[in-house]
CHARMM-style PDB file with segment names, atoms N, HN, CA, C and O in Angstrom:
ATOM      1  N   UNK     1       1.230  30.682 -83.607  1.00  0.00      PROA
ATOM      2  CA  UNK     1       2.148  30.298 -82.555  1.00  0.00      PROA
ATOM      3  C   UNK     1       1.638  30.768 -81.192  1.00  0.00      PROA
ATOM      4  O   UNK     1       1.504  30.059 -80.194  1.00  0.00      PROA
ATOM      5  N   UNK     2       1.397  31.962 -81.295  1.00  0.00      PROA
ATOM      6  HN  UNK     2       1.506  32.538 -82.106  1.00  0.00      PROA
ATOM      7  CA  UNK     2       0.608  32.448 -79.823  1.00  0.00      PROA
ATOM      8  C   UNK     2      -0.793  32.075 -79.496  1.00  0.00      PROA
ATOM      9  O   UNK     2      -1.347  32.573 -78.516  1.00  0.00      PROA
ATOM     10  N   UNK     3      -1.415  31.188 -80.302  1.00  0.00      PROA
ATOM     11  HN  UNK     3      -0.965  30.783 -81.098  1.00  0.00      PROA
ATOM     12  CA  UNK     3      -2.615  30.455 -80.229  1.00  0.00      PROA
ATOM     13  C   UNK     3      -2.297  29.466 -79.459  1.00  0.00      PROA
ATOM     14  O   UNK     3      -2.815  29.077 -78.412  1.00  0.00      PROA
ATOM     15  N   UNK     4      -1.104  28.955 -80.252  1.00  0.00      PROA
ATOM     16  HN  UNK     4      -0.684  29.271 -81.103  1.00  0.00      PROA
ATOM     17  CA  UNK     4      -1.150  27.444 -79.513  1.00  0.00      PROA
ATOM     18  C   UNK     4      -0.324  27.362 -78.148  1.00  0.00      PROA
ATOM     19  O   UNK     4      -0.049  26.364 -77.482  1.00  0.00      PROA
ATOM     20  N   UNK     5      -0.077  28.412 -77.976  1.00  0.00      PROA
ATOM     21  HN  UNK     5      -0.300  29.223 -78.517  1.00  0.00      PROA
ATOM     22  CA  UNK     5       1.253  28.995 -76.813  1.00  0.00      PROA
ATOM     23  C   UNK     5      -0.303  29.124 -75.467  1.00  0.00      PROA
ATOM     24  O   UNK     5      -0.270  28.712 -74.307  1.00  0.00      PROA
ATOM     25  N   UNK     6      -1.350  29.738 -76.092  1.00  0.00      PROA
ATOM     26  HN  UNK     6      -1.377  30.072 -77.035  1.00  0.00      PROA
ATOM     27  CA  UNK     6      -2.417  29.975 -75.106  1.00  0.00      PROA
ATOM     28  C   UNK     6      -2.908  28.799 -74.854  1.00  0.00      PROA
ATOM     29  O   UNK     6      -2.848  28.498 -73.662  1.00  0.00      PROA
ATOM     30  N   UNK     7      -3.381  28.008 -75.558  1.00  0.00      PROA
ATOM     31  HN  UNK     7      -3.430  28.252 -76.527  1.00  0.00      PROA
ATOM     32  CA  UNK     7      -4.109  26.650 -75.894  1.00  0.00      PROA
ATOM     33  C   UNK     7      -2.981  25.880 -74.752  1.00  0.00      PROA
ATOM     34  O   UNK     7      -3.333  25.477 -73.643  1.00  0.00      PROA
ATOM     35  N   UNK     8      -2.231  25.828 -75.042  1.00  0.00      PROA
ATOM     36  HN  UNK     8      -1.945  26.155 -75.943  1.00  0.00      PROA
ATOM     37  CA  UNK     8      -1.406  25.308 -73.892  1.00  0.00      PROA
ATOM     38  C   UNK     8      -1.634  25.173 -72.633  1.00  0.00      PROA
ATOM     39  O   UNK     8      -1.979  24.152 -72.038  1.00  0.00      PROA
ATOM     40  N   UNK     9      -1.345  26.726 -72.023  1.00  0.00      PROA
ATOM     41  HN  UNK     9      -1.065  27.556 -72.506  1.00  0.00      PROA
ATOM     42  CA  UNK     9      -1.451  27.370 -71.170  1.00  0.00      PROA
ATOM     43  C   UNK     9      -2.820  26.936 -70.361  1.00  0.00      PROA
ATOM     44  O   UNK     9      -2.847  26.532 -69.199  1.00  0.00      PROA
ATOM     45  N   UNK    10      -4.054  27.125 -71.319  1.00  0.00      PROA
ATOM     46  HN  UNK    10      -4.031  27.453 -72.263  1.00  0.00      PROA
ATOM     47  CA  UNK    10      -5.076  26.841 -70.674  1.00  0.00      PROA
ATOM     48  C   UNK    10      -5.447  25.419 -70.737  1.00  0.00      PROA
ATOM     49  O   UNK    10      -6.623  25.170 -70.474  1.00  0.00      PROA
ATOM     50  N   UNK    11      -4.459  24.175 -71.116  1.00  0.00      PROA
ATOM     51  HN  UNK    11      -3.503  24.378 -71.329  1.00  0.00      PROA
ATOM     52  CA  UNK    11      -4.543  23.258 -70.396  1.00  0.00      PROA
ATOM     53  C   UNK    11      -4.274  23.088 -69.417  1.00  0.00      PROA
ATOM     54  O   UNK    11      -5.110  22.785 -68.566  1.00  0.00      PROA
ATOM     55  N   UNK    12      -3.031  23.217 -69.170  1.00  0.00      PROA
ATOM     56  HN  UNK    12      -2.351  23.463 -69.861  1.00  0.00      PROA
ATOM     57  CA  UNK    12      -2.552  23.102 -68.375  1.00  0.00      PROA
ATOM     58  C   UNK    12      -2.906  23.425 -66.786  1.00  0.00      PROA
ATOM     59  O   UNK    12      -2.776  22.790 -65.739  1.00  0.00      PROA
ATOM     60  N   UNK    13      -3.391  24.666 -67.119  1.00  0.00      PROA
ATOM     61  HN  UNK    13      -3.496  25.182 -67.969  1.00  0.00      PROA
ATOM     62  CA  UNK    13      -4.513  25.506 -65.621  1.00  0.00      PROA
ATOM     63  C   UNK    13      -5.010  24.554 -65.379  1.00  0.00      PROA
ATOM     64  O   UNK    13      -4.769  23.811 -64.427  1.00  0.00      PROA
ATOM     65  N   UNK    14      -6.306  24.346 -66.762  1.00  0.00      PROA
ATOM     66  HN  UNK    14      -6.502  24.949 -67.535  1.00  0.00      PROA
ATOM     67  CA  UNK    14      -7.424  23.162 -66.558  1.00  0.00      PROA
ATOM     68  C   UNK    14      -6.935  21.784 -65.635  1.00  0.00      PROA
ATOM     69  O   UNK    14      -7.765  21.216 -64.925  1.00  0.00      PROA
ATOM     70  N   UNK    15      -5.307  21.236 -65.727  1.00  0.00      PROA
ATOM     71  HN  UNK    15      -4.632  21.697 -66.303  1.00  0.00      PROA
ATOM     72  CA  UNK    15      -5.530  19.996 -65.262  1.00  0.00      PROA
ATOM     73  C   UNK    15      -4.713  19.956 -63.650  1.00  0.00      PROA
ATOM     74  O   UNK    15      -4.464  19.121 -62.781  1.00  0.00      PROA
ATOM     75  N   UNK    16      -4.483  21.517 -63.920  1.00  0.00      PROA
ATOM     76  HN  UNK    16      -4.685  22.195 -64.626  1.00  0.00      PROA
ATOM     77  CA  UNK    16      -3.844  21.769 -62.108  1.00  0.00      PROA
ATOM     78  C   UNK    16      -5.047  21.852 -61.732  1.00  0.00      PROA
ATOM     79  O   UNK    16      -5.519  20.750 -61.453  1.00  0.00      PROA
ATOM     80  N   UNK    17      -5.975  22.999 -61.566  1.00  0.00      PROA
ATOM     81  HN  UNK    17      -5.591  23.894 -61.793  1.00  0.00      PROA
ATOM     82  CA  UNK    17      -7.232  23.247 -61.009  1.00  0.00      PROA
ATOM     83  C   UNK    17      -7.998  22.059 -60.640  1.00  0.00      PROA
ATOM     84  O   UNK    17      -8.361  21.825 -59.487  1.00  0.00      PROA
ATOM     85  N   UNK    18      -8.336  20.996 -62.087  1.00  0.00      PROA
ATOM     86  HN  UNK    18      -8.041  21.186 -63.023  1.00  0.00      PROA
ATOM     87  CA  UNK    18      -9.091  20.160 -61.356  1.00  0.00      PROA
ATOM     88  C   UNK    18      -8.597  19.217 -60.469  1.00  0.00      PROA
ATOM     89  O   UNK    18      -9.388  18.523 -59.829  1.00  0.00      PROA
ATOM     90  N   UNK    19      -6.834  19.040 -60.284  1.00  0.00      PROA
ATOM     91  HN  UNK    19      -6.192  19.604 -60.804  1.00  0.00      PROA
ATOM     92  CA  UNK    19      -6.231  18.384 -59.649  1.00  0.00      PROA
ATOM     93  C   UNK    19      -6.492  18.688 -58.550  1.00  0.00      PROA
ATOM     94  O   UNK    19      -7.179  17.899 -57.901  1.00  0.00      PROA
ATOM     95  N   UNK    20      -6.198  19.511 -58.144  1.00  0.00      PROA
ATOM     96  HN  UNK    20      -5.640  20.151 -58.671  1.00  0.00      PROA
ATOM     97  CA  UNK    20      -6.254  20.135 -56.732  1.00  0.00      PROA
ATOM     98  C   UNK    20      -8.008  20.128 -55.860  1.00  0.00      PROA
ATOM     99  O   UNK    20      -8.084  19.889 -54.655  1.00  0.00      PROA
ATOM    100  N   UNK    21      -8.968  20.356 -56.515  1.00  0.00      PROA
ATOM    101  HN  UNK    21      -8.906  20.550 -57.494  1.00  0.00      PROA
ATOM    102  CA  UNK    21     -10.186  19.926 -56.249  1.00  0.00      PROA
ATOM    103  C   UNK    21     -10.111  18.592 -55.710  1.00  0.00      PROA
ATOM    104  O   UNK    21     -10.715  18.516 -54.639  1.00  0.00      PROA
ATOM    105  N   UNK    22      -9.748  17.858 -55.964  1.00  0.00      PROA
ATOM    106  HN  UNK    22      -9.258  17.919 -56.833  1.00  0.00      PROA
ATOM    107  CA  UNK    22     -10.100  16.063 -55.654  1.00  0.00      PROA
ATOM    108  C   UNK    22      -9.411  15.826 -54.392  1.00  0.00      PROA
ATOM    109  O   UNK    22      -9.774  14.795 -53.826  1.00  0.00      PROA
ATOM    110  N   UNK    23      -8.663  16.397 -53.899  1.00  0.00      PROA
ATOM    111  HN  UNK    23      -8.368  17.235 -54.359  1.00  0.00      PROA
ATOM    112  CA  UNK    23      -7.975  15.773 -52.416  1.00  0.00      PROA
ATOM    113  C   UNK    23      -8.834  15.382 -51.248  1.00  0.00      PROA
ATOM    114  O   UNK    23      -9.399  16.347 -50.734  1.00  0.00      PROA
ATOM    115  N   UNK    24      -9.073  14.251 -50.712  1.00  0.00      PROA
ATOM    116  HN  UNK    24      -8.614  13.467 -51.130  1.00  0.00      PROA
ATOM    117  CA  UNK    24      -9.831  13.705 -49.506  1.00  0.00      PROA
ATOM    118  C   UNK    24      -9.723  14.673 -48.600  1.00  0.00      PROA
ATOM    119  O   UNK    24      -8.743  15.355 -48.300  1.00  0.00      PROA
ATOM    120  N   UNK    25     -11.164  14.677 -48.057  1.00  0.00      PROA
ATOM    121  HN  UNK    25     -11.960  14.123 -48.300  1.00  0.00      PROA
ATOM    122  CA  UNK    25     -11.491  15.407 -46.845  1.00  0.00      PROA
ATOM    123  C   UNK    25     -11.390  14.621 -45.601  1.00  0.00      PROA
ATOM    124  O   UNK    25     -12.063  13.590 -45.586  1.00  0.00      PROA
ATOM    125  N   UNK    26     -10.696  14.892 -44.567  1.00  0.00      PROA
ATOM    126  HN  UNK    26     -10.150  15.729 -44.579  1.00  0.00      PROA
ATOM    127  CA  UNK    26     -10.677  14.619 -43.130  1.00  0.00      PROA
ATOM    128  C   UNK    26     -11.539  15.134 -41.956  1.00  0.00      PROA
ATOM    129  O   UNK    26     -12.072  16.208 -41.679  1.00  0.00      PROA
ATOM    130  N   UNK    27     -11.476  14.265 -41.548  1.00  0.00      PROA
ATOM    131  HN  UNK    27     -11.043  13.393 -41.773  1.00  0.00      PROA
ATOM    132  CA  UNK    27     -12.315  14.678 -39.962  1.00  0.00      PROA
ATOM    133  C   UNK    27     -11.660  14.092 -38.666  1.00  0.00      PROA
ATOM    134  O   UNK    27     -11.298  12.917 -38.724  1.00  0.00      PROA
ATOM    135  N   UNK    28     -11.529  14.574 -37.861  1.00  0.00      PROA
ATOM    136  HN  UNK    28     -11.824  15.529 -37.814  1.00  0.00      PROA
ATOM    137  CA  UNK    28     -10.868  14.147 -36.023  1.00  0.00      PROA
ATOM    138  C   UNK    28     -12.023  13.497 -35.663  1.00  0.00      PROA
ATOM    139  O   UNK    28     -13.175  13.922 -35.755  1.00  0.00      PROA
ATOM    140  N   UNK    29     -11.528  12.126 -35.125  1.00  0.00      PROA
ATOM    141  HN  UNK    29     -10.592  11.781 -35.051  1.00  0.00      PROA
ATOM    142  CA  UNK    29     -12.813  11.993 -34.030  1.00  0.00      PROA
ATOM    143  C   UNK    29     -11.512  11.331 -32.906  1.00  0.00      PROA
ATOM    144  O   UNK    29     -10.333  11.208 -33.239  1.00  0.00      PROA
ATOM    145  N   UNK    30     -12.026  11.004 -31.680  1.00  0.00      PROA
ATOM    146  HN  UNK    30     -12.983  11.105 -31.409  1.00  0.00      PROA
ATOM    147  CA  UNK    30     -11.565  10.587 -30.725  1.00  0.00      PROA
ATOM    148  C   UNK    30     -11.080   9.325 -30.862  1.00  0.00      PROA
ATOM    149  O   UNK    30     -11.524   8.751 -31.857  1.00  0.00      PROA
ATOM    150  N   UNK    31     -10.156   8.568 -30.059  1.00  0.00      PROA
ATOM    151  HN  UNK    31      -9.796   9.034 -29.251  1.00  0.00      PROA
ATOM    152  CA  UNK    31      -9.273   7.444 -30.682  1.00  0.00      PROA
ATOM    153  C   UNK    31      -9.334   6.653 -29.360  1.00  0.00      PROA
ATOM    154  O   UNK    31      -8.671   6.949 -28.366  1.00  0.00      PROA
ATOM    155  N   UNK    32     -10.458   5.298 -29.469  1.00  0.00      PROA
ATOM    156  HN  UNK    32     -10.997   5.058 -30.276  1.00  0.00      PROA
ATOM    157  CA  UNK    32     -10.755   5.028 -28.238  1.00  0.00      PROA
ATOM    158  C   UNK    32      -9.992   4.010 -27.749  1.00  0.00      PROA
ATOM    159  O   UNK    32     -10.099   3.511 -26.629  1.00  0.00      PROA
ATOM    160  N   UNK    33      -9.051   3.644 -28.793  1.00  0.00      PROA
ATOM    161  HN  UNK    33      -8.964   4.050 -29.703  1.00  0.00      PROA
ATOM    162  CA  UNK    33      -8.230   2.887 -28.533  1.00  0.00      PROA
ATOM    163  C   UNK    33      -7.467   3.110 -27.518  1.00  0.00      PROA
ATOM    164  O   UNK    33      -7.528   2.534 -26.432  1.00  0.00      PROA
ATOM    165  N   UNK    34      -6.459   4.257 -27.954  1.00  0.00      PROA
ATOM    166  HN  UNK    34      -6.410   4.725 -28.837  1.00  0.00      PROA
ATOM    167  CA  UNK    34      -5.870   5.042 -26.814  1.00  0.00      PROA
ATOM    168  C   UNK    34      -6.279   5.170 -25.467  1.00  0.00      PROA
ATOM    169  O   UNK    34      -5.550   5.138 -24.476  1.00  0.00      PROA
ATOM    170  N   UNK    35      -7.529   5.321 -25.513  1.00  0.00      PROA
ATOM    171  HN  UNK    35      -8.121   5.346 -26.318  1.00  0.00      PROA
ATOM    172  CA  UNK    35      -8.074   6.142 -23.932  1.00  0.00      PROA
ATOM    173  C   UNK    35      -8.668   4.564 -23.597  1.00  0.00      PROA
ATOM    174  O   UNK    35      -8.854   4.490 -22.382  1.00  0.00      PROA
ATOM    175  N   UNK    36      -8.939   3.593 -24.119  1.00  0.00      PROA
ATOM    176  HN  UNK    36      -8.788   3.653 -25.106  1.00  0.00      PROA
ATOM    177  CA  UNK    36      -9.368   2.345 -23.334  1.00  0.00      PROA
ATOM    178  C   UNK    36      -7.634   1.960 -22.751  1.00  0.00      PROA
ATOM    179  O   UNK    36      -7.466   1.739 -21.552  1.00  0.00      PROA
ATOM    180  N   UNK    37      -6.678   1.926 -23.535  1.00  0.00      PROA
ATOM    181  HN  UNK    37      -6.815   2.105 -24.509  1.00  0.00      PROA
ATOM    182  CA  UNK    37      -5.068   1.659 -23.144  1.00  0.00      PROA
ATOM    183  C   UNK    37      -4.867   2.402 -21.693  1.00  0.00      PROA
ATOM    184  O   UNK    37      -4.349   1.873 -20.710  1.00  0.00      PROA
ATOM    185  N   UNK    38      -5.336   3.608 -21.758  1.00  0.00      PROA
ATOM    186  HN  UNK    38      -5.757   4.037 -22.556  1.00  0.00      PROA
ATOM    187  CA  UNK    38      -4.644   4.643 -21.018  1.00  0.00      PROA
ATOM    188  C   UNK    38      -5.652   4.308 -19.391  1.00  0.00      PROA
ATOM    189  O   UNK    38      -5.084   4.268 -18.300  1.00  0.00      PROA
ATOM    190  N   UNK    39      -6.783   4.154 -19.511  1.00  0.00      PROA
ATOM    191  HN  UNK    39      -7.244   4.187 -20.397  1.00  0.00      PROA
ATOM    192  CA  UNK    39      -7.979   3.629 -18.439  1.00  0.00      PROA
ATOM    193  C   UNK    39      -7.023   2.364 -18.067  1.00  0.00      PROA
ATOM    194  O   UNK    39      -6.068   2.576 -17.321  1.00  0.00      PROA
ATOM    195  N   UNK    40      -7.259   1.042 -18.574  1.00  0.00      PROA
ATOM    196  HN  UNK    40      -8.035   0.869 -19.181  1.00  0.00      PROA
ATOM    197  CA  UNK    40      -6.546   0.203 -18.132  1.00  0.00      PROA
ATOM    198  C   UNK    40      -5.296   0.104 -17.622  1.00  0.00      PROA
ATOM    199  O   UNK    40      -5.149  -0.847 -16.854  1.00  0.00      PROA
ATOM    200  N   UNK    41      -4.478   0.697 -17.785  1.00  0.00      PROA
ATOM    201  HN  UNK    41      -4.598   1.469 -18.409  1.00  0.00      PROA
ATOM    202  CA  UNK    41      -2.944   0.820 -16.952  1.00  0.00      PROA
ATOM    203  C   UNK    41      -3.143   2.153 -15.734  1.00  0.00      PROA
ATOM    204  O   UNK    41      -2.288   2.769 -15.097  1.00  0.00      PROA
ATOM    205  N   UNK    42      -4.108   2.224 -15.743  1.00  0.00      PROA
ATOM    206  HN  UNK    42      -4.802   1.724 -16.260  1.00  0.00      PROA
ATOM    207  CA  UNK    42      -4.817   3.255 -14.725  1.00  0.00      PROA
ATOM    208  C   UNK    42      -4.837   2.180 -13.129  1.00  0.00      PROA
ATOM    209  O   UNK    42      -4.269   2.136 -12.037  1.00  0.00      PROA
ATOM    210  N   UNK    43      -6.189   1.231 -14.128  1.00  0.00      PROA
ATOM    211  HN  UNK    43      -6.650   1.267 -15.014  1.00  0.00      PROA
ATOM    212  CA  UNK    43      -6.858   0.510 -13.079  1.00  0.00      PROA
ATOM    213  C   UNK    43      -5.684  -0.486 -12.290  1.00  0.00      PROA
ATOM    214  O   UNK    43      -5.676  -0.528 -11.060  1.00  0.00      PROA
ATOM    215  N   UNK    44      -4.691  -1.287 -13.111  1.00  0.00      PROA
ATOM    216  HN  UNK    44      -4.698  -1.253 -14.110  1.00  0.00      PROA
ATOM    217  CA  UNK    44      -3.412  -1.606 -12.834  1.00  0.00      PROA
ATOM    218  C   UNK    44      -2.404  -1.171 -11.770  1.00  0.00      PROA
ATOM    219  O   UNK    44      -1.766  -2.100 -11.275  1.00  0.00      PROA
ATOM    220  N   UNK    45      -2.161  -0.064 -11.364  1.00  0.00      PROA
ATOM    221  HN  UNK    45      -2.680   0.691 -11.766  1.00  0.00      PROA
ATOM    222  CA  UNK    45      -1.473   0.823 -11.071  1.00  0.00      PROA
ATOM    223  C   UNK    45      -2.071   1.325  -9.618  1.00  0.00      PROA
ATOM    224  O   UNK    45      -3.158   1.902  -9.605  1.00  0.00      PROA
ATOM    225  N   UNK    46      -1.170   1.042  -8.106  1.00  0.00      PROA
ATOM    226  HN  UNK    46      -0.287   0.573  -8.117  1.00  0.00      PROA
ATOM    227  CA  UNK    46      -2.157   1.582  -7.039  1.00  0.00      PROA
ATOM    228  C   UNK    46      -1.584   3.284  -7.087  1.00  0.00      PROA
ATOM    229  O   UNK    46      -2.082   4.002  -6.220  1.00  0.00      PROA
ATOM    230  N   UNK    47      -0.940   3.708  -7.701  1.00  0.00      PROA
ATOM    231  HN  UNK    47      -0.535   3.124  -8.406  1.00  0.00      PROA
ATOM    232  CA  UNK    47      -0.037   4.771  -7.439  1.00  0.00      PROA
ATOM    233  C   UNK    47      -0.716   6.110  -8.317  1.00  0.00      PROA
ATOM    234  O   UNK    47      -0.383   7.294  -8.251  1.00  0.00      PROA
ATOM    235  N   UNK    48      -1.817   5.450  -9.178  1.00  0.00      PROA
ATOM    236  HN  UNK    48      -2.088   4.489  -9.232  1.00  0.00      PROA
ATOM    237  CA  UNK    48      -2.076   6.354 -10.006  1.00  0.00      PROA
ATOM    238  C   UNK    48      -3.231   6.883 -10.159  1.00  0.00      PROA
ATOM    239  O   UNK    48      -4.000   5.984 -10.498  1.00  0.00      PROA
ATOM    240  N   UNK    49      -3.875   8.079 -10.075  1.00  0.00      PROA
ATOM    241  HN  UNK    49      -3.251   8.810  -9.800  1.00  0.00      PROA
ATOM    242  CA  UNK    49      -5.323   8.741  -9.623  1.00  0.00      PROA
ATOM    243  C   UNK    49      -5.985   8.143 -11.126  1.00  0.00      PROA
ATOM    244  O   UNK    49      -5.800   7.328 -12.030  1.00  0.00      PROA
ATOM    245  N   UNK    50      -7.009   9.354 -10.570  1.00  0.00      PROA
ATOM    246  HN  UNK    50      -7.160  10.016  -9.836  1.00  0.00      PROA
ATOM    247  CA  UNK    50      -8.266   9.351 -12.103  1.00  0.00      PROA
ATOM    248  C   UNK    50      -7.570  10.236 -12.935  1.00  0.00      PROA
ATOM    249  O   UNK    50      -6.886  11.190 -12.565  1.00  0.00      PROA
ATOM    250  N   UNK    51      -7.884   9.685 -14.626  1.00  0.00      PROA
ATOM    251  HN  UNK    51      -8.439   8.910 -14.927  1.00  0.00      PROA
ATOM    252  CA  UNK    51      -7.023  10.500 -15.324  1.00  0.00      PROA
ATOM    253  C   UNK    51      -8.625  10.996 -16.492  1.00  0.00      PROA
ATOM    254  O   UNK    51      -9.563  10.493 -17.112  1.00  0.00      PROA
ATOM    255  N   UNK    52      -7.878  12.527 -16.091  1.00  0.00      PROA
ATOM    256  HN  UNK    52      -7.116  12.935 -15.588  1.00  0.00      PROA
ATOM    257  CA  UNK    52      -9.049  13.333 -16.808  1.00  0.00      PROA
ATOM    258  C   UNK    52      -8.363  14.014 -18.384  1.00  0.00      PROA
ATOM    259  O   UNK    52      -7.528  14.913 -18.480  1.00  0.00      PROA
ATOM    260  N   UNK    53      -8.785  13.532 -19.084  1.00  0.00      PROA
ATOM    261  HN  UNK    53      -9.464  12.802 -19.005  1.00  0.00      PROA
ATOM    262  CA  UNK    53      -8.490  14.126 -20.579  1.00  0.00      PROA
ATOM    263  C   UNK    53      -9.039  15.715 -20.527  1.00  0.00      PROA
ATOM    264  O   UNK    53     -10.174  16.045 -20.187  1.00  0.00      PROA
ATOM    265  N   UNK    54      -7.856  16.703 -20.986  1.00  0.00      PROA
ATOM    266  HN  UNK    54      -6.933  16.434 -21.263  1.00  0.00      PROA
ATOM    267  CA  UNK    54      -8.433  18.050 -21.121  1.00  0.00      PROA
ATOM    268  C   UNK    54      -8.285  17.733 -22.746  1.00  0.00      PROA
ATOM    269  O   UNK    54      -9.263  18.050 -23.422  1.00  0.00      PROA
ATOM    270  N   UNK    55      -7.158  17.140 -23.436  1.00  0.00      PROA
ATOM    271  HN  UNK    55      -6.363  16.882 -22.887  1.00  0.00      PROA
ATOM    272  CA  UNK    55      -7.468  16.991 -25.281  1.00  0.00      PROA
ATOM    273  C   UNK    55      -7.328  15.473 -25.398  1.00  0.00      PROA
ATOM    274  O   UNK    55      -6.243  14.892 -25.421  1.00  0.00      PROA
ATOM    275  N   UNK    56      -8.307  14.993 -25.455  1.00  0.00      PROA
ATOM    276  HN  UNK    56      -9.188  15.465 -25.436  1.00  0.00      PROA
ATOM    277  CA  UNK    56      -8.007  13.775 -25.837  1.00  0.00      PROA
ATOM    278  C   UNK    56      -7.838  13.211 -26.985  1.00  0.00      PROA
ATOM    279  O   UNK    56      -8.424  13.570 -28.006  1.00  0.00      PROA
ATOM    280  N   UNK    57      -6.728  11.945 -26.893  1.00  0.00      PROA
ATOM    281  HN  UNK    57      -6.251  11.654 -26.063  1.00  0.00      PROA
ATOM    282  CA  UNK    57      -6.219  11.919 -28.562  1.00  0.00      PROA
ATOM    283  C   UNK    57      -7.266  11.452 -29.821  1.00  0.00      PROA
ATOM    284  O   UNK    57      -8.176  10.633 -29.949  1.00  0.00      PROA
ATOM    285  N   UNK    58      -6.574  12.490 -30.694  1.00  0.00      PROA
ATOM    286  HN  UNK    58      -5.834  13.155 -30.591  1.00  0.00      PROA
ATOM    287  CA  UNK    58      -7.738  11.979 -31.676  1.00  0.00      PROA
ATOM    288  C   UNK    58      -6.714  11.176 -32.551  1.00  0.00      PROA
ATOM    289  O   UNK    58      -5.522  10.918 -32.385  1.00  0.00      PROA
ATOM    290  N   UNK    59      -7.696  10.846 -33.641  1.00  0.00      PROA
ATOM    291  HN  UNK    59      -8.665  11.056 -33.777  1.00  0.00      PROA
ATOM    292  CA  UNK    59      -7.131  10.072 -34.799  1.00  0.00      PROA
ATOM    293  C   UNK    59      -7.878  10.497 -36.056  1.00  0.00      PROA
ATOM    294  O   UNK    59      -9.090  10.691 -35.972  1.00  0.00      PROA
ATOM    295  N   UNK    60      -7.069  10.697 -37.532  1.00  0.00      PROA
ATOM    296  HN  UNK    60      -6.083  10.539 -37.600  1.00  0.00      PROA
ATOM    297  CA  UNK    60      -7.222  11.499 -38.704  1.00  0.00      PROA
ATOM    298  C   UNK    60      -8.388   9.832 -38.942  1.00  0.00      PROA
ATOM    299  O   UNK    60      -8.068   8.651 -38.810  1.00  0.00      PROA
ATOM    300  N   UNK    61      -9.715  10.443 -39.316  1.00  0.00      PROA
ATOM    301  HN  UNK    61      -9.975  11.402 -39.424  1.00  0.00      PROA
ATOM    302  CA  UNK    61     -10.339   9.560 -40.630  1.00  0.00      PROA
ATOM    303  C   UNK    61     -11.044  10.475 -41.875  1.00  0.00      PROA
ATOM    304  O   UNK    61     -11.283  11.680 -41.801  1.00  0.00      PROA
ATOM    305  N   UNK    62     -11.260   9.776 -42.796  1.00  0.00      PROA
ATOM    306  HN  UNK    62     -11.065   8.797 -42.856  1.00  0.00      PROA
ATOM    307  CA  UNK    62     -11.786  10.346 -44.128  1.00  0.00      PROA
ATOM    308  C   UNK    62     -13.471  10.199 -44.095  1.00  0.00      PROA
ATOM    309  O   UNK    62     -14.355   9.383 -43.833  1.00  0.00      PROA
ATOM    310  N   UNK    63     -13.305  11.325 -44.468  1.00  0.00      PROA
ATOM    311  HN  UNK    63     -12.587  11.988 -44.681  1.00  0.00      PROA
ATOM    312  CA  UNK    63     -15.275  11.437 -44.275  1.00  0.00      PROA
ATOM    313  C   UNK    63     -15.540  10.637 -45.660  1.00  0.00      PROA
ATOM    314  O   UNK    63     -14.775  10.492 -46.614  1.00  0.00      PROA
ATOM    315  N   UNK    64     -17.118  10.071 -45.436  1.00  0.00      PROA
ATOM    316  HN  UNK    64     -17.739  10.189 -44.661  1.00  0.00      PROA
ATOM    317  CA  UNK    64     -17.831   9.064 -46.567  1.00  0.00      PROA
ATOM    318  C   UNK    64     -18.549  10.435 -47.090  1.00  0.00      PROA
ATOM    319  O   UNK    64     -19.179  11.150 -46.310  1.00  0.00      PROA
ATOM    320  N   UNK    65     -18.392  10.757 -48.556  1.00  0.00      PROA
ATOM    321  HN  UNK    65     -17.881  10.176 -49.190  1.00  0.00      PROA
ATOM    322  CA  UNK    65     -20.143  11.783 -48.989  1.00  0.00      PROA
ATOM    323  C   UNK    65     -20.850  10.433 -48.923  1.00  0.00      PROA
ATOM    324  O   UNK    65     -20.779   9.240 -49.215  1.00  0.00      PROA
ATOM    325  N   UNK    66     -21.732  11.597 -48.229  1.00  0.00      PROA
ATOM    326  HN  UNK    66     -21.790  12.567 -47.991  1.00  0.00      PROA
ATOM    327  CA  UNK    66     -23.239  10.401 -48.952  1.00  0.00      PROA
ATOM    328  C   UNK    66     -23.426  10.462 -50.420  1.00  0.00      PROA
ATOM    329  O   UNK    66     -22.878  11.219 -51.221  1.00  0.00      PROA
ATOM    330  N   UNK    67     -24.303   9.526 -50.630  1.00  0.00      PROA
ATOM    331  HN  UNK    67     -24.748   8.911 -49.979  1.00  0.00      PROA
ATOM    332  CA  UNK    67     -24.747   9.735 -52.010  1.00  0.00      PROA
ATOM    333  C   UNK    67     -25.713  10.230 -52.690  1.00  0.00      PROA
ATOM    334  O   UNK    67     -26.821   9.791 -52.383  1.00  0.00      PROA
ATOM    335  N   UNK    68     -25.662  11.266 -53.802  1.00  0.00      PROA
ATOM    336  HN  UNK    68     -24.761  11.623 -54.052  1.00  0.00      PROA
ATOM    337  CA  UNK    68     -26.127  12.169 -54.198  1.00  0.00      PROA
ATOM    338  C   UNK    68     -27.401  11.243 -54.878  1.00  0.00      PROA
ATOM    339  O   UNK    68     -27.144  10.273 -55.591  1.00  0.00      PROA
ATOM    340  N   UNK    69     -28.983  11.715 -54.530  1.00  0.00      PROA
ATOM    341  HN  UNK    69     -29.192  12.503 -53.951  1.00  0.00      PROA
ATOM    342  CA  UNK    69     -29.909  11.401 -55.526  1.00  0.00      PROA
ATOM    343  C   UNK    69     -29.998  11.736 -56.733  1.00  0.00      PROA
ATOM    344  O   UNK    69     -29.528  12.867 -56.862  1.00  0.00      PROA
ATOM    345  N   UNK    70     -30.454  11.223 -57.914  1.00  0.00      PROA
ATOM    346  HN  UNK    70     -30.835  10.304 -57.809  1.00  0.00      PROA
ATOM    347  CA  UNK    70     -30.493  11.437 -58.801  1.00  0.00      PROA
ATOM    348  C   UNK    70     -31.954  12.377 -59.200  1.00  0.00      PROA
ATOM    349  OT1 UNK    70     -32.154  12.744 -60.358  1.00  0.00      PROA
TER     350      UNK     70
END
């Protein structure tokens, strides 16, 4: 009974652990969408200076692995 009580147990680890390994990795890059939007209602506008980004917006993407040689 306490065999299979362990046997259990150490599935169970086994299929959290490797669960948790697999979640996509992210990276920020800059979102030029935004800052081409934000330039243009600039140029539009006589009322409105140069606009200097101190954080400019980013946007979440998922990094590619490369692929591993064999």
């Amino acid at each position: 009974m306490k065999a299979k009580l362990t046997g259990l147990i150490v599935l169970a680890m086994a299929l959290v652990m490797t669960g948790c390994s697999s979640t996509a990795d992210y990276a920020y890059v800059i979102d030029q969408k935004t800052l081409e939007k934000q330039e243009n209602s600039t140029r539009l506008s006589a009322h409105t200076g140069h606009v200097v980004w101190m954080n400019p917006p980013l946007r979440k993407v998922e990094k590619v692995q490369p692929e591993q040689p064999e």
